[in-house]
C-alpha positions in Angstrom: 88.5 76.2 116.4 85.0 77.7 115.5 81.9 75.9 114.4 80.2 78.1 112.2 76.8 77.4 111.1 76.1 78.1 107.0 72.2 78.6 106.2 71.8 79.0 102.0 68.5 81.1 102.4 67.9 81.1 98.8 69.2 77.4 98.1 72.1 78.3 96.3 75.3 79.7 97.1 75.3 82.5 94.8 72.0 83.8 96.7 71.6 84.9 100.5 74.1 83.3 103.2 73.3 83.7 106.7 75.8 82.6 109.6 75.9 82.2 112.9 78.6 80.6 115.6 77.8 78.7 118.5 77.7 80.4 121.8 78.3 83.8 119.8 75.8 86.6 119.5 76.7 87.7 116.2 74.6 87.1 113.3 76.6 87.8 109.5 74.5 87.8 106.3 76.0 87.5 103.0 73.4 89.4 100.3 73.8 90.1 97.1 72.9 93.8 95.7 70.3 92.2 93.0 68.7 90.0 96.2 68.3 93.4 98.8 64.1 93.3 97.4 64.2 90.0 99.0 65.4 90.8 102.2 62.6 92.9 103.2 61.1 90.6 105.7 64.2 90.1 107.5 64.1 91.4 111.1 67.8 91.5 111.8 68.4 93.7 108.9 66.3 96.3 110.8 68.9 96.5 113.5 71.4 98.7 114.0 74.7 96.8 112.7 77.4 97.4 110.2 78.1 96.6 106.9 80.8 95.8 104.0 79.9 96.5 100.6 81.8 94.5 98.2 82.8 95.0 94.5 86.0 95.2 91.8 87.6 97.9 89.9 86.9 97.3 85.7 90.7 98.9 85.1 92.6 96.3 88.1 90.0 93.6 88.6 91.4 94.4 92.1 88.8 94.0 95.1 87.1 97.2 96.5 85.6 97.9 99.5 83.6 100.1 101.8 82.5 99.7 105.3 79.9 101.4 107.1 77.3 101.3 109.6 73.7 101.8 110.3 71.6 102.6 113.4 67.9 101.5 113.9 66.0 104.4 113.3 62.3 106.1 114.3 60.8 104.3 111.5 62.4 100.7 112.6 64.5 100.5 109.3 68.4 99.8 110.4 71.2 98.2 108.0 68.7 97.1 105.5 67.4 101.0 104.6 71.0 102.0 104.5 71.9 99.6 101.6 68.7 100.3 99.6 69.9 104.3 100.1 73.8 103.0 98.3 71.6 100.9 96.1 70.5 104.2 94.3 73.8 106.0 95.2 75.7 107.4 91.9 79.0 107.2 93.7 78.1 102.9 95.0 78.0 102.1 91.5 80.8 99.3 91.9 79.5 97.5 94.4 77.8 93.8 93.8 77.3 92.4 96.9 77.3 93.4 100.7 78.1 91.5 104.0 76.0 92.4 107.2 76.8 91.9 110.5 74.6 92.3 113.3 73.4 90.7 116.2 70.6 87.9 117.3 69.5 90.1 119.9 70.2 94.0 118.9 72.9 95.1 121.6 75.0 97.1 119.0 74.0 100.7 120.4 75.9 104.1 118.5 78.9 103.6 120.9 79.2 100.0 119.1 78.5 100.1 115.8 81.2 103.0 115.5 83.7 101.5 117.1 83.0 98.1 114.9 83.1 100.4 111.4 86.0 102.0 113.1 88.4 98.5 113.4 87.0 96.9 110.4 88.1 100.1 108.1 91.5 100.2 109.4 92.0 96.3 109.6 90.9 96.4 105.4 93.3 99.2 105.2 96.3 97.9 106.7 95.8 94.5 105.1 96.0 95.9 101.9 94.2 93.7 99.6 91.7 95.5 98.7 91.2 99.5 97.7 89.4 100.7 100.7 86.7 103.3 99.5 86.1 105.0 103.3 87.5 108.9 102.4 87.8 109.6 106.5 88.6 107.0 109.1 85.6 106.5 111.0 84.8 107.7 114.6 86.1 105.1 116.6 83.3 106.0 119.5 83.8 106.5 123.5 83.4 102.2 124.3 84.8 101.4 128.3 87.9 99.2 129.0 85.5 96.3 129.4 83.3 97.1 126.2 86.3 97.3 123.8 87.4 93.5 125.4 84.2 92.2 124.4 83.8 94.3 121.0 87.6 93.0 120.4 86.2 89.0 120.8 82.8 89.9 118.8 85.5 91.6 115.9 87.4 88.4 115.6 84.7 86.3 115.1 83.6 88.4 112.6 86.7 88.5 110.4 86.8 84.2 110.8 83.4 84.5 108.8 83.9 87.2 106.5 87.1 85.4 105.1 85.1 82.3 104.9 82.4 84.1 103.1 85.2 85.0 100.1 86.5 88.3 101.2 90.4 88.0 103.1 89.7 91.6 103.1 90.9 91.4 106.8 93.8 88.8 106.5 97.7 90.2 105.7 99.3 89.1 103.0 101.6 87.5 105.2 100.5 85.9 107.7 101.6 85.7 111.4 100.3 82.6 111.9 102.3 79.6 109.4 99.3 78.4 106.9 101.6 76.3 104.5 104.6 74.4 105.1 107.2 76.5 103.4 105.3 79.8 104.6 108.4 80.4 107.1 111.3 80.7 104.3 112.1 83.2 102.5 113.7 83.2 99.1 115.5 85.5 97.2 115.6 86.9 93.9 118.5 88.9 92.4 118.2 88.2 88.5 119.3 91.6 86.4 120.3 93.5 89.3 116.8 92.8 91.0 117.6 92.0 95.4 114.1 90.4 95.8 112.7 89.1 99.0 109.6 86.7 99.0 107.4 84.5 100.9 104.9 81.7 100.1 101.5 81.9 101.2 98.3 80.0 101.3 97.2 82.4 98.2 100.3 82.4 96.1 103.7 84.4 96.3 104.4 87.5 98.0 107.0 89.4 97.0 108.0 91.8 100.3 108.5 95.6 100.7 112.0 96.7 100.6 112.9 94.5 97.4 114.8 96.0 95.0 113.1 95.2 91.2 115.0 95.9 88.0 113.7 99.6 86.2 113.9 98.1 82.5 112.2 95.5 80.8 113.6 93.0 78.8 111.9 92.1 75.7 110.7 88.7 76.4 109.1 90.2 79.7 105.4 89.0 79.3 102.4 91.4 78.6 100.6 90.9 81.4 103.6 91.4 83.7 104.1 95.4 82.5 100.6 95.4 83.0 101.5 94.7 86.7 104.4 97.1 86.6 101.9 99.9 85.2 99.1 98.7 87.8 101.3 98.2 90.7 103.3 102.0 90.0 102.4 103.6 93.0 104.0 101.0 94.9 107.6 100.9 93.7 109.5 105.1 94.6 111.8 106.3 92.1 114.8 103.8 93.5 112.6 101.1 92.4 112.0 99.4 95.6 108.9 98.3 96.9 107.2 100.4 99.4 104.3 97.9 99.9 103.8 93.5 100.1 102.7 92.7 96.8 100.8 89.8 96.6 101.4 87.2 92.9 99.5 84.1 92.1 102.3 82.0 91.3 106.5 82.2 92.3 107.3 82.7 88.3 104.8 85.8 87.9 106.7 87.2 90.9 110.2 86.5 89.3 109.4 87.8 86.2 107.8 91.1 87.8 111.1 91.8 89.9 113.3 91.0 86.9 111.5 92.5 84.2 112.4 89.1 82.5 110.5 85.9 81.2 111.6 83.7 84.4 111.0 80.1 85.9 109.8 81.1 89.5 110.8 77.5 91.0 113.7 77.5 89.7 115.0 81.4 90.3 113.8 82.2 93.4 116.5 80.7 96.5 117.1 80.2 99.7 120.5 82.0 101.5 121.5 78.3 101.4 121.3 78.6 97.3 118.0 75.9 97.3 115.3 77.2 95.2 111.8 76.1 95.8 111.5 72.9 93.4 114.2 71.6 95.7 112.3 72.9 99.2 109.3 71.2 97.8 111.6 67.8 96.9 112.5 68.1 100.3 109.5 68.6 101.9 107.6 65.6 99.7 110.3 63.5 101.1 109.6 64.1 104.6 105.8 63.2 104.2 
């Protein structure tokens, strides 16, 4: 359990957010890219540190995201000089807001911050919710055995505030750890020659790689569903099965997108056992 510490520095919640977390040395600002002017006076953003840069793609509406860092300079300016620089950037056009982190009392040398940008860029990438923008892995840096330990303690705190800023960027789409009570069962799908496999999670319905999804459409399948199909192409190979998680807001979105069909979700996806998941959630009511 962390206590973490929320200070609105502009009043609202769609201005500045600054957080902190007891007896950790870490320091995480939330700023928006119209609300960098205002951040001018702030010392910590002079540090050396890293940062995500947050923003969507007008084709998906799927999340993007780029992580970098930023070392204190000559001149004093650190993390704050480096967003004003991707500010005017042609190719940081899609970007709308950024998330600092830093520290209270600037420890993060070059050895640190790279081996920060290093883990955060490949734990955004193997998460895969959102299109990481990074061309090249970053330099993971030279830290000692006892360095990476407590780099490894400062990352995790990190990611606990980062998700509660808005951005899972750094959480699975399955989760190792159960969040919901039917989170543990998996259900199965084999409408129109689909073989399905998917999950419930705290964010909706996963639908697992490996699954097996129909190759036509029928013609009751709902618009936005080929939109998925088109979106969601470079996940399925030419035997139509899914070479990544794919994550769905509801169970019937899923069951229609493996079917190609207009289906009830609650009602089509099953258990081995044949239950579907009106019947799992019955049971489950039951036993409150």
């Amino acid at each position: 359990m962390k206590n973490i510490n929320m200070y609105l520095m502009d009043g609202n919640v769609n201005g500045r957010i600054k957080c902190t977390c007891f007896n950790w040395t870490g320091v995480v600002f939330k700023i928006p890219r119209t609300a960098l002017a205002a951040c001018k006076d702030r010392a910590e953003l002079n540090q050396s540190g890293v940062y995500l840069l947050f923003g969507k793609d007008d084709d998906t509406d799927k999340g993007i995201v780029y992580v970098g860092q930023a070392g204190n300079r000559k001149n004093g300016e650190g993390i704050l000089n480096r967003l004003r620089e991707h500010d005017h950037s042609i190719d940081k056009g899609y970007w709308t807001e950024s998330i600092v982190i830093t520290t209270s009392n600037d420890s993060l040398g070059a050895t640190e911050i790279s081996y920060l940008e290093n883990q955060f860029c490949q734990a955004a990438d193997s998460a895969k919710r959102y299109d990481v923008k990074n061309k090249n892995e970053p330099f993971i840096g030279n830290p000692s055995e006892e360095k990476k330990s407590d780099l490894d303690d400062f990352i995790n705190y990190a990611k606990v505030i980062v998700g509660m800023l808005g951005h899972k960027v750094f959480e699975p789409l399955i989760s190792t750890k159960i969040q919901v009570a039917s989170e543990n069962i998996e259900f199965y799908c084999t409408k129109r020659s689909a073989n399905a496999v998917g999950v419930r999670t705290a964010d909706g319905f996963v639908v697992k790689s490996g699954s097996l999804i129909t190759s036509s459409l029928t013609d009751k399948c709902p618009e936005h569903i080929k939109r998925k199909r088109d979106e969601y192409k470079n996940k399925i190979d030419q035997n139509y099965k899914l070479i990544e998680d794919i994550l769905f807001n509801t169970p019937s979105g899923a069951a229609c997108f493996v079917s190609g069909a207009s289906l009830n979700g609650l009602i089509e996806w099953k258990t081995k056992e044949g239950k579907n998941i009106k019947d799992i959630d019955a049971e489950l009511g039951s036993a409150r």
